[in-house]
N, C-alpha and C positions, 0 to 999 in steps of 0.2 A: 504494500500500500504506500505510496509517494507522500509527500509534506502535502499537496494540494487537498486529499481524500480526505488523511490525517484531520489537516483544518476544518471541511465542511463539518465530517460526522464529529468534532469536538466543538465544534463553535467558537474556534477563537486562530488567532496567526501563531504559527509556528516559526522561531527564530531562533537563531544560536544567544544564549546569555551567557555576562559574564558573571563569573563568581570568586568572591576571594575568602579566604579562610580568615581573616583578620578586617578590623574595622580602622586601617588606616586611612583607608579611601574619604570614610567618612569623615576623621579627624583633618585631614590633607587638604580633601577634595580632587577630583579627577580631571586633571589638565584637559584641554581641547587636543580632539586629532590632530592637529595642524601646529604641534607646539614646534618653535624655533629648536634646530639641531648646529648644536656650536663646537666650537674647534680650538687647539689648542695647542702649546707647540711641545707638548707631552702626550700628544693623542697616541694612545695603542690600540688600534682598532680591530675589529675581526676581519681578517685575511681579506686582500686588497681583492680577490676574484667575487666575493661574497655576492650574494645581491642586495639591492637596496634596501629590501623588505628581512635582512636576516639580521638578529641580535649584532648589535653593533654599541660602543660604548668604548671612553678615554676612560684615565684613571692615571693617581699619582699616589706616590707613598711616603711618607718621609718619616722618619724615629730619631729623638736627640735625646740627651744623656739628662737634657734638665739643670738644674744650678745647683743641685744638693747630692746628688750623689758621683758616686766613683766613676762607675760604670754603668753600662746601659742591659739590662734585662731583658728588654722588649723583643722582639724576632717579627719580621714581617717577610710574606710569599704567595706567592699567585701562582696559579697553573693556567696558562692558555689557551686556545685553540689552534691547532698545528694548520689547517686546513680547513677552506669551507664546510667542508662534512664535520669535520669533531667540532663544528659552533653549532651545529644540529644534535650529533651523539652524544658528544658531553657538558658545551657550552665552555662559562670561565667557573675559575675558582680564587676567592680572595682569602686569605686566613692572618689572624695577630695576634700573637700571645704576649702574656705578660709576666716572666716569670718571678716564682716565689722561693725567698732563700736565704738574699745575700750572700754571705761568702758560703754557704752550702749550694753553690753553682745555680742559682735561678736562669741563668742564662743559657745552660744547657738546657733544662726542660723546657723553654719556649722553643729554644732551638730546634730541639730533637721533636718536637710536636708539630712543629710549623713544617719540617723536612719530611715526615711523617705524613700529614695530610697531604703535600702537594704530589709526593711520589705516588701514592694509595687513587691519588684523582687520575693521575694521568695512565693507569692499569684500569678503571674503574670500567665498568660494561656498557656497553653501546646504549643508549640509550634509557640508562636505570634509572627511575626515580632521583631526584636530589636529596631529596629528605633519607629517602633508605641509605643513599651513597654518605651522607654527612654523618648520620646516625653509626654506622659502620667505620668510618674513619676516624674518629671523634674515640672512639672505642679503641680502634689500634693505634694512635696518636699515647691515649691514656696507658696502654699497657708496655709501650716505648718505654715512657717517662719513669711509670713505676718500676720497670728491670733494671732500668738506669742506673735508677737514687739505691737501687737494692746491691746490683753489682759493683757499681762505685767505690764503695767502702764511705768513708767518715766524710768526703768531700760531695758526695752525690746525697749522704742520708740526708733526710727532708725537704728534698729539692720538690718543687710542685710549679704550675703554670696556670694560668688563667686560659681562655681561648674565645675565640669568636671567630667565626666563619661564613660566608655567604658563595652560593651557587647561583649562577646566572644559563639561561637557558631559555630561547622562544620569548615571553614574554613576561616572566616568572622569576621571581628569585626566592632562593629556601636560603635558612637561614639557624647557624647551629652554635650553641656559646654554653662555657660553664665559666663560672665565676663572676668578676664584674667589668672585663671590658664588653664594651657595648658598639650596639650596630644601630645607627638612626637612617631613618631615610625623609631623606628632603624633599617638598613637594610645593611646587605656588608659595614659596617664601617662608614654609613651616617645617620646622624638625622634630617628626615623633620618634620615640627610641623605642624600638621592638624587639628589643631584648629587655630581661629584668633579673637586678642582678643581684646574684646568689653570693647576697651578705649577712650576717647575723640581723643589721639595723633593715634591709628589705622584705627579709622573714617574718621581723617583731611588725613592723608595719602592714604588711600584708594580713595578717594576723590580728591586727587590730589593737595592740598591746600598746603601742607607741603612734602617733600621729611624724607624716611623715618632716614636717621640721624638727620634731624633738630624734626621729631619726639623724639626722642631717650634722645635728649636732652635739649627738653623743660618742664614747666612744667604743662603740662597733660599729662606728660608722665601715670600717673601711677591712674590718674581720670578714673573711670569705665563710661562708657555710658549704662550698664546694668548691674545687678544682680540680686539676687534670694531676694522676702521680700519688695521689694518696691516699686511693683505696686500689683493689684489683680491678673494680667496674666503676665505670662512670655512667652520674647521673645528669645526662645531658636536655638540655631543653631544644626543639625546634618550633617554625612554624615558617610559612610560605603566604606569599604576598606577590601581586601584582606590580608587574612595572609598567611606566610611561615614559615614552622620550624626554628626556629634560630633569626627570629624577634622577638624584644625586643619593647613593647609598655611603656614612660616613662608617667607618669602625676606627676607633679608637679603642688607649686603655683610660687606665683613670686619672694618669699622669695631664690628661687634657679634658676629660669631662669631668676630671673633681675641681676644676675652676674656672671651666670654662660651660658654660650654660646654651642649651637648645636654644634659644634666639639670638644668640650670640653666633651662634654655628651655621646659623639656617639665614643668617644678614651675610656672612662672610662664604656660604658658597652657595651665592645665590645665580641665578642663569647666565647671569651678565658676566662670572668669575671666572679669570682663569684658575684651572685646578691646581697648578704649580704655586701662582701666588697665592691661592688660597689656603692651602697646606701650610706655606709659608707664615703666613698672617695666624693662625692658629696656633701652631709651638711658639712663636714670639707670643703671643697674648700669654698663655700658659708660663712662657718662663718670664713673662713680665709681672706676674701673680705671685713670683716666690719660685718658679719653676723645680719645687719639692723632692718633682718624683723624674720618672725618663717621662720623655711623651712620644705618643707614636701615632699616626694618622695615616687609613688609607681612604682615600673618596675618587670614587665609582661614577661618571656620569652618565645616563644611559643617552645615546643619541639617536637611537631606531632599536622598534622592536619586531618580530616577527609573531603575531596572534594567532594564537594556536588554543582550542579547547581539547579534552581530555576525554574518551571515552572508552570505558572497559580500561583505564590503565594506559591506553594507546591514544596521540596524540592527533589531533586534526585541524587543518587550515581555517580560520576562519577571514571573513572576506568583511 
């Protein structure tokens, strides 16, 4: 029976809808098809043969050491798309860890997690889920870490990481984090953060114990209630969201969202920015705050998507 039969005997038009698993749209709102697609002289685009209509998207990274400590902790890595086809198969992969330690090597386990996820993507199956593929790396990322700190001896014991990660793909991005760096996605000049971060003070709040300024300003504020390294299993969060041309996906750690605030972020890379300067402009704000901790920022511009709905598992063109 065709869409036309479908329609009469139901009484009503049949159309392809869009659907997202999250209420950012709402919070955001849904740019116009026709949003401006900007350029920059850091653009890394999907393979020059692409077509016009395929995930396409710049992006810039930057991590500094900050004004108080020694060294730098933080680990940042991407996995690409080799070829037109793997911007279809596998899309991109962003990931940033932050690691926990000090002189018990925090810099290895960001290290070793961030090397961990990007190898694990670029093996990953044709076509798999992003959410399955995140959930599954995120896990052997986690059991890296923990062999690490184990075999190590005295200089790996307690070593642990933060992480966040995001997959790009068709017109979709999933999106995978434990601890508290965080992944915002920019949208018409607003930055909501759709990650939520797994601290003792977001717990107590969430919870209802604490309001979140007395959060804010107490001190767990900044005590992890999860990370990557310090159990056998990780207890990873995801969830999946729509993209539009012109959204800006930010991951940082806390070294820059603990003093640098969502409309601060969502002013400084707004459509009109370049991403290089705009990176820029945020570690100076950050270290012009005290610059405490390392900071580290990666932002995602998306400049074209390709609209694809889902059925049975299996992906389809929409028009």
């Amino acid at each position: 029976m065709n869409l036309a039969r479908l329609a009469k005997r139901f009484g009503q038009a049949i159309s392809p809808v869009r659907i997202s698993v999250s209420d950012v749209s709402e919070i955001l709102g849904e740019p116009a098809e026709n949003a401006n697609r900007m350029s920059s002289p850091w653009v890394v685009p999907a393979p020059s043969s692409a077509s016009d209509h395929m995930l396409d998207l710049e992006f810039v990274e930057r991590t500094d050491v900050g004004r108080v400590r020694e060294h730098n902790e933080d680990s940042l890595g991407y996995a690409s798309p080799a070829t037109p086809a793997k911007v279809r198969t596998h899309g991109w992969l962003f990931v940033l860890a932050d690691g926990v330690g000090g002189q018990e090597k925090g810099e290895v386990a960001s290290k070793t997690a961030v090397e961990s996820m990007v190898a694990g993507f670029h093996s990953a199956k044709d076509g798999e889920s992003h959410s399955a593929v995140l959930q599954r790396l995120v896990q052997q990322a986690n059991t890296r870490v923990f062999e690490s700190a184990i075999t190590g001896g005295r200089t790996t014991a307690g070593m642990a990481t933060t992480i966040v990660a995001c997959a790009l793909r068709y017109d979709r991005v999933a999106v995978a984090h434990v601890g508290d760096s965080r992944c915002y996605l920019i949208r018409n000049g607003k930055a909501a953060q759709i990650t939520r971060d797994h601290t003792i003070a977001s717990e107590q709040v969430r919870l209802g114990f604490v309001t979140a300024q007395e959060a804010a300003e107490g001190e767990t504020n900044h005590i992890l209630s999860r990370s990557l390294g310090t159990e056998l299993v990780a207890n990873v969060d995801t969830n999946d969201h729509q993209i539009f041309p012109g959204d800006v996906l930010l991951l940082c750690s806390d070294g820059l969202h603990g003093v640098v605030d969502s409309v601060e972020m969502a002013a400084i890379c707004g459509q009109d920015q370049d991403l290089h300067l705009a990176a820029e402009k945020l570690v100076a704000l950050a270290n012009d705050r005290g610059g405490s901790d390392n900071i580290s920022v990666q932002l995602i511009r998306i400049r074209g998507v390709e609209r694809m709905g889902m059925y049975r598992g299996r992906p389809y063109k929409l028009y």
